[in-house]
VOBA-1610 file (N, C-alpha, C; in pm, whole numbers, padded with zeros to 5 digits, always signed):
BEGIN
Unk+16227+09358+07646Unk+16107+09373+07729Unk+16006+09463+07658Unk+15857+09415+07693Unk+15780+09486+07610Unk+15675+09579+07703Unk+15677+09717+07711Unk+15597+09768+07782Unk+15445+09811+07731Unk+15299+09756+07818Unk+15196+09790+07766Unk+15146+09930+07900Unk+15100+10049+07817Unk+15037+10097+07931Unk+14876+10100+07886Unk+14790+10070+07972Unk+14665+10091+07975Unk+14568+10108+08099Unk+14498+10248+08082Unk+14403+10259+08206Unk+14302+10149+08233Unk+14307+10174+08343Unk+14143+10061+08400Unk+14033+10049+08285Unk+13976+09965+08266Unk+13868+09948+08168Unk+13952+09986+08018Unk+14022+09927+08014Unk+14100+09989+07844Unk+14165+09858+07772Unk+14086+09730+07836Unk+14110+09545+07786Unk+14238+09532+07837Unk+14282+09520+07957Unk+14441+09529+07962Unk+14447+09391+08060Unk+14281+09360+08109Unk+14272+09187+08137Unk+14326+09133+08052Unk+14219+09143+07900Unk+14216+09037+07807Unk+14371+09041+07721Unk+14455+09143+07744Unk+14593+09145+07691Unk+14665+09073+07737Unk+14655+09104+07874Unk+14757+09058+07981Unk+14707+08873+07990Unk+14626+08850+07983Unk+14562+08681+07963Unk+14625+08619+07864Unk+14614+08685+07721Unk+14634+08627+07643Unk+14805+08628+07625Unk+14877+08721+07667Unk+15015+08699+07687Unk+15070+08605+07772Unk+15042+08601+07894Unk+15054+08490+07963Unk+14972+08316+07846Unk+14915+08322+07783Unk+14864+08198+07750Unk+14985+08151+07612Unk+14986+08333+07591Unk+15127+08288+07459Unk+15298+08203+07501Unk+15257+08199+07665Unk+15431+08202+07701Unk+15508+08304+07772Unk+15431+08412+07758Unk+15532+08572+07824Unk+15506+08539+07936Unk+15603+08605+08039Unk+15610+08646+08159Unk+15521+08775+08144Unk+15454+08803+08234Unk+15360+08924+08307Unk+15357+08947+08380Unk+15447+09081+08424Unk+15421+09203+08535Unk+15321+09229+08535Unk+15225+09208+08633Unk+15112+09276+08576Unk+15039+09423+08674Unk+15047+09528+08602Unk+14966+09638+08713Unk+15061+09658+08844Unk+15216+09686+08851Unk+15211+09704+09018Unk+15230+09861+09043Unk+15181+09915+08952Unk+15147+10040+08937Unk+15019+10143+09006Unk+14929+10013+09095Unk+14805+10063+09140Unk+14811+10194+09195Unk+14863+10265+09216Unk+14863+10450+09231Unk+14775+10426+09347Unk+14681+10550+09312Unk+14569+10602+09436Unk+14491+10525+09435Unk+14450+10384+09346Unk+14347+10299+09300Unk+14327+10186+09447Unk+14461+10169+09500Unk+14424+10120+09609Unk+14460+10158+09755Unk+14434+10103+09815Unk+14479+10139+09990Unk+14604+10150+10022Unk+14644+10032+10060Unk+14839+10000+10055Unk+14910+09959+09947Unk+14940+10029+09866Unk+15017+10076+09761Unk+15142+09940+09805Unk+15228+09968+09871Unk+15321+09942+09850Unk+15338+09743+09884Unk+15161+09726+09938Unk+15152+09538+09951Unk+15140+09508+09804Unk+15016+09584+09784Unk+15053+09535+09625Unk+15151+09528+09545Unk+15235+09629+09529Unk+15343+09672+09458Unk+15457+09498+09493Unk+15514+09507+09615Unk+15522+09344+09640Unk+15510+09249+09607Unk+15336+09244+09626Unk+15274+09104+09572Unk+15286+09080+09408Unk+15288+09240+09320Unk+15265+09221+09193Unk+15430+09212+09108Unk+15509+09224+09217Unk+15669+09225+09151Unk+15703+09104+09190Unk+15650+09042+09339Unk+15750+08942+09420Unk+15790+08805+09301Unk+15726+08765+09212Unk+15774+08653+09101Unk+15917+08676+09008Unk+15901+08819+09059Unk+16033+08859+08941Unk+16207+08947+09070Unk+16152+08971+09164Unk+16219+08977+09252Unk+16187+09052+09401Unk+16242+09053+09479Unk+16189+09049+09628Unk+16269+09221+09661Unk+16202+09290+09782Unk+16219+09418+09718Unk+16086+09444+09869Unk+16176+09534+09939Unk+16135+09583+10082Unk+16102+09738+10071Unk+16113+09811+09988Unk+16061+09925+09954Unk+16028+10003+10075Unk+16099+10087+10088Unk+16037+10203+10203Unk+15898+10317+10168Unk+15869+10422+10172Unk+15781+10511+10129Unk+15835+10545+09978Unk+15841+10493+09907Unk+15878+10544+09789Unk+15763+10634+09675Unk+15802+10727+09591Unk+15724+10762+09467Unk+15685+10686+09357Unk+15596+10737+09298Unk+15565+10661+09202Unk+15645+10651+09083Unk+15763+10733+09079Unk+15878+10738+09021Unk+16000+10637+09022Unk+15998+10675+09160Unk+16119+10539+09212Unk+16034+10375+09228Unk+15951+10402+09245Unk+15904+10267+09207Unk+15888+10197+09099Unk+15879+10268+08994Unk+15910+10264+08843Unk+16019+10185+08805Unk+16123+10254+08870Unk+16240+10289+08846Unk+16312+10138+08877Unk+16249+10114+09001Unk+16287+10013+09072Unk+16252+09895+08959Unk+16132+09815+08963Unk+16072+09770+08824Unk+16144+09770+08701Unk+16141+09862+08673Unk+16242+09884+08532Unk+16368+09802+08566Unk+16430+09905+08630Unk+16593+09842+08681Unk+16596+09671+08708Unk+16501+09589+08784Unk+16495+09494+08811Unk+16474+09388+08661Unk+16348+09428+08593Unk+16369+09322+08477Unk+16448+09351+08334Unk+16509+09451+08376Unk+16602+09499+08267Unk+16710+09412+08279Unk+16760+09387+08408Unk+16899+09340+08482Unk+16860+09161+08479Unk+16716+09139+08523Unk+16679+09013+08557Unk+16752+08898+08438Unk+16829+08805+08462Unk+16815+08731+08377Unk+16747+08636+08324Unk+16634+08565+08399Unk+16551+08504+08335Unk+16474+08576+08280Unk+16444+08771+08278Unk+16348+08874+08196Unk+16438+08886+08085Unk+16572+08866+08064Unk+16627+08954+07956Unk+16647+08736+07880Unk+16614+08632+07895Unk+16637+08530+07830Unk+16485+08519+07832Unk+16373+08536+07839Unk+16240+08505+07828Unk+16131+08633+07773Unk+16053+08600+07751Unk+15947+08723+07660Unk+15917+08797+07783Unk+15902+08867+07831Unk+15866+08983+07919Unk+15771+09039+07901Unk+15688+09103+07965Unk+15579+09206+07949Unk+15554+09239+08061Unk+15542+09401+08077Unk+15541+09492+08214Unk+15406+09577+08232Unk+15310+09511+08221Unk+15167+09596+08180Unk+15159+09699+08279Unk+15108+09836+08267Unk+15090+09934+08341Unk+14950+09984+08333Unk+14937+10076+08458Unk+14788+10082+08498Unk+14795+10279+08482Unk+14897+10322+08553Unk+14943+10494+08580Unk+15032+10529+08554Unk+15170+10454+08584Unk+15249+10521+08546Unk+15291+10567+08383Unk+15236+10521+08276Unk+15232+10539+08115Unk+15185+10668+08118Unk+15114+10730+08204Unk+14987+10856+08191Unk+15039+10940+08316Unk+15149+10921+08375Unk+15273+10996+08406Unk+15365+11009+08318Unk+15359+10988+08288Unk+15495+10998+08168Unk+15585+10977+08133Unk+15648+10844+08252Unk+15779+10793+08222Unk+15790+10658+08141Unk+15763+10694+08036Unk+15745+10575+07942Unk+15840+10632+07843Unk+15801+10759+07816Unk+15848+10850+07689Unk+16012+10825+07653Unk+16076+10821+07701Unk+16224+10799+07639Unk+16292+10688+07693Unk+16202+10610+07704Unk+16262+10486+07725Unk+16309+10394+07602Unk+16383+10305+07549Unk+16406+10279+07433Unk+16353+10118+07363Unk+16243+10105+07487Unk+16194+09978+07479Unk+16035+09962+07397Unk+16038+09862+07364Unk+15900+09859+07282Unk+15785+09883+07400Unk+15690+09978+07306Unk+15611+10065+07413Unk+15437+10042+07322Unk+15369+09976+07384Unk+15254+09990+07314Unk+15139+10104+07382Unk+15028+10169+07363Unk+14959+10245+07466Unk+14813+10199+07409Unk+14736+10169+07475Unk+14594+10107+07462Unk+14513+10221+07468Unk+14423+10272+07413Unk+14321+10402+07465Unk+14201+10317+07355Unk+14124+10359+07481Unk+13943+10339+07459Unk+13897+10458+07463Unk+13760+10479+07407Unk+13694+10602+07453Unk+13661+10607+07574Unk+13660+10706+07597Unk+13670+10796+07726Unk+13496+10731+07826Unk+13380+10724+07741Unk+13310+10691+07778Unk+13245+10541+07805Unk+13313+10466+07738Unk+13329+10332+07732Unk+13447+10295+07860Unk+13588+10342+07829Unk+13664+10282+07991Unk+13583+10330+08107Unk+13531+10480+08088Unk+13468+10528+08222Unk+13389+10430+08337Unk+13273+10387+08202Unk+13165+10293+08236Unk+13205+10194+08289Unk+13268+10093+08235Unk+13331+09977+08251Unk+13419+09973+08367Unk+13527+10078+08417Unk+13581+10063+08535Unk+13574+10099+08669Unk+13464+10167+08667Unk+13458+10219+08844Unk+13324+10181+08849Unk+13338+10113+08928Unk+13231+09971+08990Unk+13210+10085+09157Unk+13155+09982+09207Unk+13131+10066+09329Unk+13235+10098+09487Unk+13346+09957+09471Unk+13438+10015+09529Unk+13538+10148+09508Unk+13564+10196+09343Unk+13592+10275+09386Unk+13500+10376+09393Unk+13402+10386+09376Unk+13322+10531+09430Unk+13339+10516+09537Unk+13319+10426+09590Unk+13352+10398+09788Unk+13459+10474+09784Unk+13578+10466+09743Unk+13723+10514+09767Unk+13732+10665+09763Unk+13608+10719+09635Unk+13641+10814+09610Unk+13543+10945+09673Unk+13470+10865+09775Unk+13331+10968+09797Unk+13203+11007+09719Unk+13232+10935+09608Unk+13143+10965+09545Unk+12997+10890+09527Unk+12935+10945+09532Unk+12744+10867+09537Unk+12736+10787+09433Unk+12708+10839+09273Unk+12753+10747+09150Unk+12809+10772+09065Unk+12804+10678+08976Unk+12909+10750+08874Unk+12891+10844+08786Unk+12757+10918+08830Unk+12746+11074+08761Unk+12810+11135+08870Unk+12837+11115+08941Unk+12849+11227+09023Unk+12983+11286+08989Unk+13017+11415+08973Unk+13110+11454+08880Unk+13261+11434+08905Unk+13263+11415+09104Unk+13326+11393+09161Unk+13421+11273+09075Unk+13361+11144+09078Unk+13399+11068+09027Unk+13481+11073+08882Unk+13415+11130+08824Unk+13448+11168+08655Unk+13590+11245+08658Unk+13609+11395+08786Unk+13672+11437+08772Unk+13812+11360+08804Unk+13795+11269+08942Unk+13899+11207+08979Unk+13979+11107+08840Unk+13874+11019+08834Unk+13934+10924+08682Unk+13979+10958+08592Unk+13977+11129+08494Unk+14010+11152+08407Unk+14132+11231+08480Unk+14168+11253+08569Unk+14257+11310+08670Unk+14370+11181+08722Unk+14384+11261+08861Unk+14470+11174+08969Unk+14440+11033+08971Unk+14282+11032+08957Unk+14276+10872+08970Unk+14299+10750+08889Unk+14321+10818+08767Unk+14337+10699+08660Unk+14458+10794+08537Unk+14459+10931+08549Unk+14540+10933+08460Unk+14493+10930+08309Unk+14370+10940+08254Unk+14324+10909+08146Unk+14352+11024+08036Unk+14336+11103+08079Unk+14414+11255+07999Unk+14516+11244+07960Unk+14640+11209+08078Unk+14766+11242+08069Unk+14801+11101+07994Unk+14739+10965+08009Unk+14756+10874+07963Unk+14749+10900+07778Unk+14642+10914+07750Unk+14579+10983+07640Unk+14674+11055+07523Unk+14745+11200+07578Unk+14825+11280+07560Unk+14931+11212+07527Unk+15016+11097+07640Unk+15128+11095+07653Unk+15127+10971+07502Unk+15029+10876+07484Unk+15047+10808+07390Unk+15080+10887+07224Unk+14995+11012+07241Unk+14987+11086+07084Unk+15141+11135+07068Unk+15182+11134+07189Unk+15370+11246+07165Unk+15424+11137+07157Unk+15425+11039+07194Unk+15539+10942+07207Unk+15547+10900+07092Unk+15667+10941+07006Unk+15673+10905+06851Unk+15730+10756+06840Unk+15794+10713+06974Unk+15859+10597+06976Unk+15736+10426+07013Unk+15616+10491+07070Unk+15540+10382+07083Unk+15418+10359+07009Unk+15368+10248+07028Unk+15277+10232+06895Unk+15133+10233+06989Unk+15071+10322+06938Unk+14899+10329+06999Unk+14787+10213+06932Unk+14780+10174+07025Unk+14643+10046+06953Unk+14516+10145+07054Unk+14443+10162+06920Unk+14285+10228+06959Unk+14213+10077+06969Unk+14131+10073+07074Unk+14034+10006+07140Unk+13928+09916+07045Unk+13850+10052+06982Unk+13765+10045+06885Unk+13838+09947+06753Unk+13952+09973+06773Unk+14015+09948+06607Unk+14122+09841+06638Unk+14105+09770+06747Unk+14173+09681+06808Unk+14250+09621+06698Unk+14200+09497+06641Unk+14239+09458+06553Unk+14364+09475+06411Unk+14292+09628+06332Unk+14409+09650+06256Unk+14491+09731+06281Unk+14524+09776+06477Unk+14610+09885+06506Unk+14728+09787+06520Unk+14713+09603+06625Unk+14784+09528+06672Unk+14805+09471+06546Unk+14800+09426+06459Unk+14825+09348+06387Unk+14940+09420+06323Unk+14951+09537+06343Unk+15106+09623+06246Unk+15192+09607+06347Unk+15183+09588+06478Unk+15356+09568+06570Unk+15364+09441+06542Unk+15524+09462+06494Unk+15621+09328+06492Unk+15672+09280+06628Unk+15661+09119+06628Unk+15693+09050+06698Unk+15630+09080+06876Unk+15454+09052+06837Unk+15387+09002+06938Unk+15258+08916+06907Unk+15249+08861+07037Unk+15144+08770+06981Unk+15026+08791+06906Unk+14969+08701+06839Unk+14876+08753+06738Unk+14745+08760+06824Unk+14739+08839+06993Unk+14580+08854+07014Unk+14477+08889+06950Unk+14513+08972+06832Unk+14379+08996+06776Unk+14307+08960+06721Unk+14329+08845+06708Unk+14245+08714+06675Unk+14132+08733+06725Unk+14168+08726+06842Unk+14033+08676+06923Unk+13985+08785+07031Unk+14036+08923+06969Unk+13962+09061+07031Unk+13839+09081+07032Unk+13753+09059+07090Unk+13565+09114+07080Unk+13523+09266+07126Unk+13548+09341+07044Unk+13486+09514+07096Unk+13379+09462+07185Unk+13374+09507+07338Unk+13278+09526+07416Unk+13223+09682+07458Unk+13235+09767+07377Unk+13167+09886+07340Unk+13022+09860+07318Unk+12927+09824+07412Unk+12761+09831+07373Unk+12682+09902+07450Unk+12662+10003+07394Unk+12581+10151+07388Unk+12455+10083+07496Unk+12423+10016+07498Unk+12274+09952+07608Unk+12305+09895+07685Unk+12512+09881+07731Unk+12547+09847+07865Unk+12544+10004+07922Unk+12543+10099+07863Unk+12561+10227+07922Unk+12513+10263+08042Unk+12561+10305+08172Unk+12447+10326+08298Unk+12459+10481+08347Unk+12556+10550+08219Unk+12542+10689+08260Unk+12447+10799+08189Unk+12450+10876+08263Unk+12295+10974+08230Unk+12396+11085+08114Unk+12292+11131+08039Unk+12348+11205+07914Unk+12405+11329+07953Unk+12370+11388+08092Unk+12450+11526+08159Unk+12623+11435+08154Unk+12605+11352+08204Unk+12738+11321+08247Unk+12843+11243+08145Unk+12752+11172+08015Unk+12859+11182+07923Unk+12890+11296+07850Unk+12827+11415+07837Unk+12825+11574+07796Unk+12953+11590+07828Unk+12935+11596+07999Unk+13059+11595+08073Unk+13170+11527+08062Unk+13192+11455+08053Unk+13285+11342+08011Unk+13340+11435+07850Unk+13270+11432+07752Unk+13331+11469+07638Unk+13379+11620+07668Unk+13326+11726+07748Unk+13341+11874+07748Unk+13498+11848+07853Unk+13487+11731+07924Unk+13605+11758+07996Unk+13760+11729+07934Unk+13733+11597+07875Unk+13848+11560+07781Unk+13857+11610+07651Unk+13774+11689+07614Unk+13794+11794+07466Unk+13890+11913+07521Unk+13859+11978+07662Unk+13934+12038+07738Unk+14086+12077+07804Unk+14108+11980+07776Unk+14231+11890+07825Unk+14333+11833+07693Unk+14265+11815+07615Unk+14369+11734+07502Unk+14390+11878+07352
//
């Protein structure tokens, strides 16, 4: 089984697409954390193909756990290509000693920012826009994990980091996955930008902070 973790806005569509088009099975995201309302419908809806699973109030630990345990054991996961894409839990940290192939996706900080919090979640999060710092603080935080995501990829001596920017010749060195980088297009363009220069300041003063 092959584990990808990547935050919101960090191409983990266009991964997760193109694995499914190669043949893999895809878990995809049932990791939604604080990102959505009822945690645990999704969690359901995004496992129920690989097995069925009534879950009480659980952590974001044991839900992991659960996941793991399930396509580890699964036999059509352990006779077919697998892939378990993650959204939070990678940027918690239980990825780290696991003994399975582990890839970690990171974009710049100001590029995923932009790209993933649309206006539902500012709805979610109280926040007016996406300067508002509120927002910034949550995403690089509790809400997305982007720090700890960040961090946890540089320690993990066991998984392989594909940078965003460098898509191309980071994927092309792991053995035995599909060759997406073919057809990777950097969507990094500086004149999609819709944040004000206080708040990418911010953005860089916060994650220089932190790492």
């Amino acid at each position: 089984m092959l584990i990808i973790s990547a935050t919101g806005g960090s191409g983990s569509t266009f991964v997760s697409s193109r694995f499914k088009k190669a043949g893999w099975s895809v878990c995809l995201r049932p990791d939604v954390g604080s990102q959505k309302g009822f945690v645990l419908d999704y969690f359901k809806k995004r496992t129920a193909k690989f097995f069925k699973s009534s879950p009480d109030i659980y952590d974001d630990r044991e839900l992991f756990e659960l996941v793991y345990r399930h396509l580890k054991l699964d036999k059509k996961t352990r006779k077919n290509k697998t892939m378990l894409m993650l959204m939070v839990w990678g940027g918690l940290g239980f990825l780290k000693d696991l003994p399975d192939k582990k890839i970690y996706i990171v974009r710049s900080p100001i590029f995923t920012y932009n790209s993933y919090i649309k206006p539902q979640h500012l709805e979610r999060l109280g926040a007016k826009s996406k300067d508002d710092p509120k927002a910034v603080d949550a995403f690089f935080g509790w809400y997305s994990h982007w720090v700890e995501h960040y961090k946890n990829a540089l320690e993990d001596k066991d998984g392989y980091v594909v940078r965003y920017e460098n898509f191309k010749k980071d994927w092309e060195k792991i053995p035995d996955v599909p060759p997406i980088h073919k057809d990777f297009v950097c969507k990094n363009d500086i004149s999609k930008l819709t944040l004000k220069q206080d708040t990418i300041d911010y953005i860089f003063k916060k994650v220089e902070s932190c790492t």
